[in-house]
MARMARMI-844796 format. One line per field, with one value per residue (C-alpha): residue number from 1; x, y, z. Coordinates in nm, 3 decimals. Example, Ala and Ser with C-alpha at 12.3 -4.5 7.8 and 13.67 -1.06 7.14 Angstrom:
// MARMARMI-844796
k (1; 2)
c1 (1.230; 1.367)
c2 (-0.450; -0.106)
c3 (0.780; 0.714)
This chain:
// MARMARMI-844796
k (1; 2; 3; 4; 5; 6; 7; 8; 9; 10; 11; 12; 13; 14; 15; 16; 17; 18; 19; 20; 21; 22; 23; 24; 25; 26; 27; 28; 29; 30; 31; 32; 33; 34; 35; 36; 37; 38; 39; 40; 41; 42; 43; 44; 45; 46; 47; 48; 49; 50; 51; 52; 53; 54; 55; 56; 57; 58; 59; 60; 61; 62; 63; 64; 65; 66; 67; 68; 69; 70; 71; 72; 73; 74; 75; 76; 77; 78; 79; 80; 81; 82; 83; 84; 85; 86; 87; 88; 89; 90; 91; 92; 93; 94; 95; 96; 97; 98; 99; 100; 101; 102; 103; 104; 105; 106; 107; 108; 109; 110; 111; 112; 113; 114; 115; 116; 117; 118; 119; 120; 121; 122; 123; 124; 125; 126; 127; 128; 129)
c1 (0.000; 0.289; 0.405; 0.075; 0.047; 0.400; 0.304; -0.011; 0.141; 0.431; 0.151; -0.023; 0.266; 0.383; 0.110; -0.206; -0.474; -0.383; -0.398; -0.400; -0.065; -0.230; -0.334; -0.003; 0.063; -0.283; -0.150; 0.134; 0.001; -0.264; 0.000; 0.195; -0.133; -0.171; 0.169; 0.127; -0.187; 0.023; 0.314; 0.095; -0.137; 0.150; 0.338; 0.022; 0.049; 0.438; 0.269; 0.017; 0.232; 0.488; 0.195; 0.026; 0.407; 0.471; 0.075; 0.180; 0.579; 0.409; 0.114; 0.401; 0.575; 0.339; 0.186; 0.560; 0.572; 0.217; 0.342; 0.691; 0.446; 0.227; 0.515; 0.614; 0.286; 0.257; 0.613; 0.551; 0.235; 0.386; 0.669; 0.356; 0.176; 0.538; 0.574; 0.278; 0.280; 0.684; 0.504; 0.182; 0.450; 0.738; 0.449; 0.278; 0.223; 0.398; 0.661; 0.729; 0.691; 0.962; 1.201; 1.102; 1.176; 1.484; 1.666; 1.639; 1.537; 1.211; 0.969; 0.604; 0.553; 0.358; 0.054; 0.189; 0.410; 0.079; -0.118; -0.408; -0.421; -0.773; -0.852; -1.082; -1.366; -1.412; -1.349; -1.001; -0.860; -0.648; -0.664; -0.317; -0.064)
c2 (0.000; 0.228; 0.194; 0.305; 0.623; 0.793; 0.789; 0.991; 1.202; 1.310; 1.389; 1.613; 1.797; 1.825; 2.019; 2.108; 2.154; 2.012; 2.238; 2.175; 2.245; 2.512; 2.740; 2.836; 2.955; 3.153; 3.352; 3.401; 3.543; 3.764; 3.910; 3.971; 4.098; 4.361; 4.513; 4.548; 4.746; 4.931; 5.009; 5.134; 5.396; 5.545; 5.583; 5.722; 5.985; 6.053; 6.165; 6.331; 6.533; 6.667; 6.738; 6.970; 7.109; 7.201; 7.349; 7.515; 7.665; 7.756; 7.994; 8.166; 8.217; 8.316; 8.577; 8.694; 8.768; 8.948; 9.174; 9.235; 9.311; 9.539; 9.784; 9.738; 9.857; 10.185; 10.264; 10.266; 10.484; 10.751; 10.780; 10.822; 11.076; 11.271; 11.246; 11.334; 11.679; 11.734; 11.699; 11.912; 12.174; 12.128; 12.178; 12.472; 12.758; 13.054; 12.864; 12.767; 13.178; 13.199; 12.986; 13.102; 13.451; 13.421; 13.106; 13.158; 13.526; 13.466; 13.780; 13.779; 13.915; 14.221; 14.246; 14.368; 14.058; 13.870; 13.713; 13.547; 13.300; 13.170; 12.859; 12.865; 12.643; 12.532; 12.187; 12.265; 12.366; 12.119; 12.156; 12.043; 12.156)
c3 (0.000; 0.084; -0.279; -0.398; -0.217; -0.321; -0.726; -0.583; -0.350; -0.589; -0.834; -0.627; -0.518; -0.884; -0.971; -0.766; -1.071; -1.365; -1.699; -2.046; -2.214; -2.429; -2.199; -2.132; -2.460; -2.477; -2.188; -2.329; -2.651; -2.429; -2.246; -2.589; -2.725; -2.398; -2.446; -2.827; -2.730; -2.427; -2.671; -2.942; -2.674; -2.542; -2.945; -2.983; -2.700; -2.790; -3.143; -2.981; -2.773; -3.058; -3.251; -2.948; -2.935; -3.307; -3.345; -3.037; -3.128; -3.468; -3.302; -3.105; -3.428; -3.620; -3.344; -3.340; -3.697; -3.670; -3.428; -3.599; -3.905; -3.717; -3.610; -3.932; -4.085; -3.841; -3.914; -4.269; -4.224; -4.000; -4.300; -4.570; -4.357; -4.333; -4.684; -4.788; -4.536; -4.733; -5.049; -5.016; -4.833; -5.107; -5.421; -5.252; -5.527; -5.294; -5.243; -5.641; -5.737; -5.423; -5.583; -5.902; -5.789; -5.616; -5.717; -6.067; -6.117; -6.299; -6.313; -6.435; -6.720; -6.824; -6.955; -7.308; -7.308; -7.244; -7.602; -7.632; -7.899; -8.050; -8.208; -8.483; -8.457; -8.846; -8.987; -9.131; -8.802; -8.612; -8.260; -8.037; -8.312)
């Protein structure tokens, strides 16, 4: 009887609840299957993230540019609006007949020196010549 017990007694020590030899590789391949899944969330988050950080570093360029463009843009008008006051100053009439005058010694002339010219108003006349 003693003989027949330690066969018994070895197999339950051996292994408590017996299991197919399949399952083993099913957990295997579920536990392959859950880090797959693991390693392709958090690749997923990694391109996530530099995508949130380029969209963002782009913004802050771009608003950088706008505002470079914007001081730009008044610089460029406060130059117009002096030109324009230079020009409406430098093509004033007085100061032409000053320059006129005095720079290059032009006089007005008389009224004998004055002619009036008209143009006849037939159909052989050629006006602009």
């Amino acid at each position: 009887m003693l003989q027949a017990r330690k066969p018994a007694v070895a197999k339950a020590n051996y292994s408590p609840v017996e299991r197919p030899a399949g399952i083993n590789q099913v957990r295997a391949k579920n536990q392959f299957g859950r880090k797959l899944k693991l390693l392709a969330i958090l690749f997923a988050c990694f391109i996530l993230a530099i995508v949130v950080v380029g969209q963002y570093s782009t913004t802050v360029l771009l608003t950088y540019r706008l505002s470079n463009t914007r001081a730009d843009l008044q610089n460029t008008r406060a130059v117009l609006k002096s030109l324009e006051v230079e020009a409406a100053a430098l093509g004033s009439i007085n100061r032409i007949n000053i320059i006129a005058q005095d720079k290059l010694g032009m006089v007005e002339p008389s009224l004998e020196q004055l002619r009036v010219l008209n143009v006849a108003q037939g159909e052989n006349s050629r006006q602009g010549e």
